[in-house]
N, C-alpha and C positions, 0 to 999 in steps of 0.2 A: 696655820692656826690664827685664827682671829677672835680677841682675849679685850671685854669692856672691863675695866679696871675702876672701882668706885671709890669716890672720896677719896682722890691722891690729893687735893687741896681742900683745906674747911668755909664754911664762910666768909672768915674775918680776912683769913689771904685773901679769898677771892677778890672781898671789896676791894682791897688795899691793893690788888692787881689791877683790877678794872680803874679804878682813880688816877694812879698811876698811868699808866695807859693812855688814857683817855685826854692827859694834858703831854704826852709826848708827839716828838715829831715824825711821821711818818714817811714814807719813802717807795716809788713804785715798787713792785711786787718783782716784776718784770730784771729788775737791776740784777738777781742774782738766780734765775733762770736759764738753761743750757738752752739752747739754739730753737728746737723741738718743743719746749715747754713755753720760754715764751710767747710762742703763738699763740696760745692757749691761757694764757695768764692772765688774771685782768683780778689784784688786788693790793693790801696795802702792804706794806714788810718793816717791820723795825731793825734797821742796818746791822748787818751783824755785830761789830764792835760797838753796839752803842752799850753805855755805862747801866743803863735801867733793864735792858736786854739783859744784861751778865748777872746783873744783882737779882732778877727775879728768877733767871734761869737758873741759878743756885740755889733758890727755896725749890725750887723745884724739885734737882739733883738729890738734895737730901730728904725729900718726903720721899722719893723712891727707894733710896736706899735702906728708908725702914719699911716699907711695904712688902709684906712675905707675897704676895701674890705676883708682884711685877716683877719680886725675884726668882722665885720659882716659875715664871712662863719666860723671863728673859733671857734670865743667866748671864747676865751681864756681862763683860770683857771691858769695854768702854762706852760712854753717854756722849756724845757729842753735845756741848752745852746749845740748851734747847734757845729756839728761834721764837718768833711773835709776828702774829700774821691777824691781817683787817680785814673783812670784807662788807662792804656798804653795798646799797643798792646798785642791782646792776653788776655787780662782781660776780666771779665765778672764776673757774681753773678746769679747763677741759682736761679729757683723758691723758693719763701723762704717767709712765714710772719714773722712779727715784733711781737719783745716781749710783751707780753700784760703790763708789768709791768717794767720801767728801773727806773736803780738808777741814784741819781744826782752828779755825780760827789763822790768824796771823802768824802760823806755827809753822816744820817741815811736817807735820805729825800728819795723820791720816786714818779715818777710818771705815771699814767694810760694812754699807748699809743694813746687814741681816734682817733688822727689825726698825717700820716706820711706826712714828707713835703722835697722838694729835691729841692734846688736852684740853677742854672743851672748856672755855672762861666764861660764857656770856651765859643767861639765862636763855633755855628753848624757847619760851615763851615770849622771850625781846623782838627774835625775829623769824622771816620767815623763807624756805628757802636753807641753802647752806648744807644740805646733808652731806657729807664724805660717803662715795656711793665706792666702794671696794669688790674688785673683780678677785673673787680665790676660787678653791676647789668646789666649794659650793655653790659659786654660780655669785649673781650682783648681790652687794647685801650694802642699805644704805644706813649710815650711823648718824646719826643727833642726841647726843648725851645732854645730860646733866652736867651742868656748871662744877667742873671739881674732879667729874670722869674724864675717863682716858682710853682711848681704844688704840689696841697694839696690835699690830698684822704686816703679815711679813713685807720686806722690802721689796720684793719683786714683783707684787701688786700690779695690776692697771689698774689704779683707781682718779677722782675725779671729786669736786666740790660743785655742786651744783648750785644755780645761778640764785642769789640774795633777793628777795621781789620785797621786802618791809623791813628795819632795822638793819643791828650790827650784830655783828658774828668776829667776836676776839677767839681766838686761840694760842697755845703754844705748840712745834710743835719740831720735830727731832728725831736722832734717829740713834742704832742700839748696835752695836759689834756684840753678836755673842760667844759664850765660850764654846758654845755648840752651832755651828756655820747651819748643819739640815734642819731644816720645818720641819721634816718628819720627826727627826730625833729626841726636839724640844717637845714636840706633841708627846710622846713616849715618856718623856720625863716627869711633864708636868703633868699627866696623867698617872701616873706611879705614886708624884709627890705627895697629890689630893689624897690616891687610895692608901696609901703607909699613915697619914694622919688622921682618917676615918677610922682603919683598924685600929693606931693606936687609942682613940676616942674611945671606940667603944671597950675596948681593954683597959681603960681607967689604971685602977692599980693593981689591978691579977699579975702577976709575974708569968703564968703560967699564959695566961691568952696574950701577955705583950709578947709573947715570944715571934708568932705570926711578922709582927709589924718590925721586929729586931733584924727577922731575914728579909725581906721586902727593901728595908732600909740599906742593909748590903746591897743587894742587887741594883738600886740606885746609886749605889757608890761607881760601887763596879762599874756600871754601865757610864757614868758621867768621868771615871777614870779614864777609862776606854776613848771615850767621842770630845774630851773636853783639849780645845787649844790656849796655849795662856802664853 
């Protein structure tokens, strides 16, 4: 499944991201790239450990954690604290998937890529170029969001950042262990979740028509009982 997430950041971070940003130091792309990918690499990266990395990846962390949407398509287990990536003119990141396994930082800790996610900082309209083109079930699908969106899709992807030809292209971008390892099962879920909160919508305050939505809402239990690792 692949899931564009709206408004996980507002304006005001935005600026305050980009400003930031924009007087930090930057570092080849390529530095933290496996064998495979760096051949393909060609942008900028904000070092993992840097201080302004961690601080902003932590506004990050916690707009998701109130966002029902990212939590109901993720299902979180763990967030890898999110990365920051440049691309200027001439950049780009050929065909490449994600590690199945990254480490946390400077830690023994570890976690399983399930879900890759790319937070789109810059205005579409700054540049030109830059789409995240993602290979799934459904065949290519290219993404250029909105400054503040996010598109989430699974880790096992071949996907690909197509080459920058005018401006700059900021993003964040990370990756999601969840408590349900199958794509299929997440699809299942968060397709249940949407339908249990429609029916209860439209059952407002009938007791009699919330009842529908009361067993619906079991079987999501159930079922996330069943498939969920923690």
């Amino acid at each position: 499944m692949m899931i564009c997430i709206p408004g996980v950041l507002d304006a005001g971070q935005l600026l305050d991201f980009r400003q930031q940003l924009e007087a930090a130091q930057w570092a080849d792309g390529r530095g933290s790239a496996g064998y495979l990918a760096k051949q393909v690499k060609r942008n900028q990266q904000l070092p993992d450990e840097h201080p302004l990395g961690k601080q902003l990846g932590e506004v990050i962390v916690r707009a998701l954690h109130r966002n029902p949407m990212f939590t109901s398509a993720a299902l979180p287990l763990k967030i890898l604290p999110p990365l920051f990536n440049r691309y200027e003119s001439g950049h780009t990141y050929g065909r490449h998937v994600d590690g199945a396994i990254r480490p946390v930082g400077n830690t023994v800790h570890r976690i399983r890529t399930d879900l890759s996610a790319t937070l789109f900082l810059s205005d579409p309209a700054s540049y030109d170029g830059g789409e995240l083109v993602i290979n799934d079930t459904f065949g290519q699908r290219a993404v250029k969001l909105a400054a503040g969106d996010m598109v989430l899709y699974p880790g096992t992807s071949v996907h690909q950042v197509n080459p920058i030809t005018r401006g700059q292209r900021l993003a964040s971008f990370f990756w999601i262990q969840s408590m349900v390892r199958e794509d299929h099962k997440r699809v299942l879920l968060y397709d249940l979740d949407r339908a249990i909160q429609q029916v209860a919508a439209n059952a407002g305050n009938d007791s009699a028509t919330a009842s529908p939505a009361t067993e619906l809402a079991g079987v999501y239990h159930n079922l996330l009982r069943l498939w969920a690792e923690l």
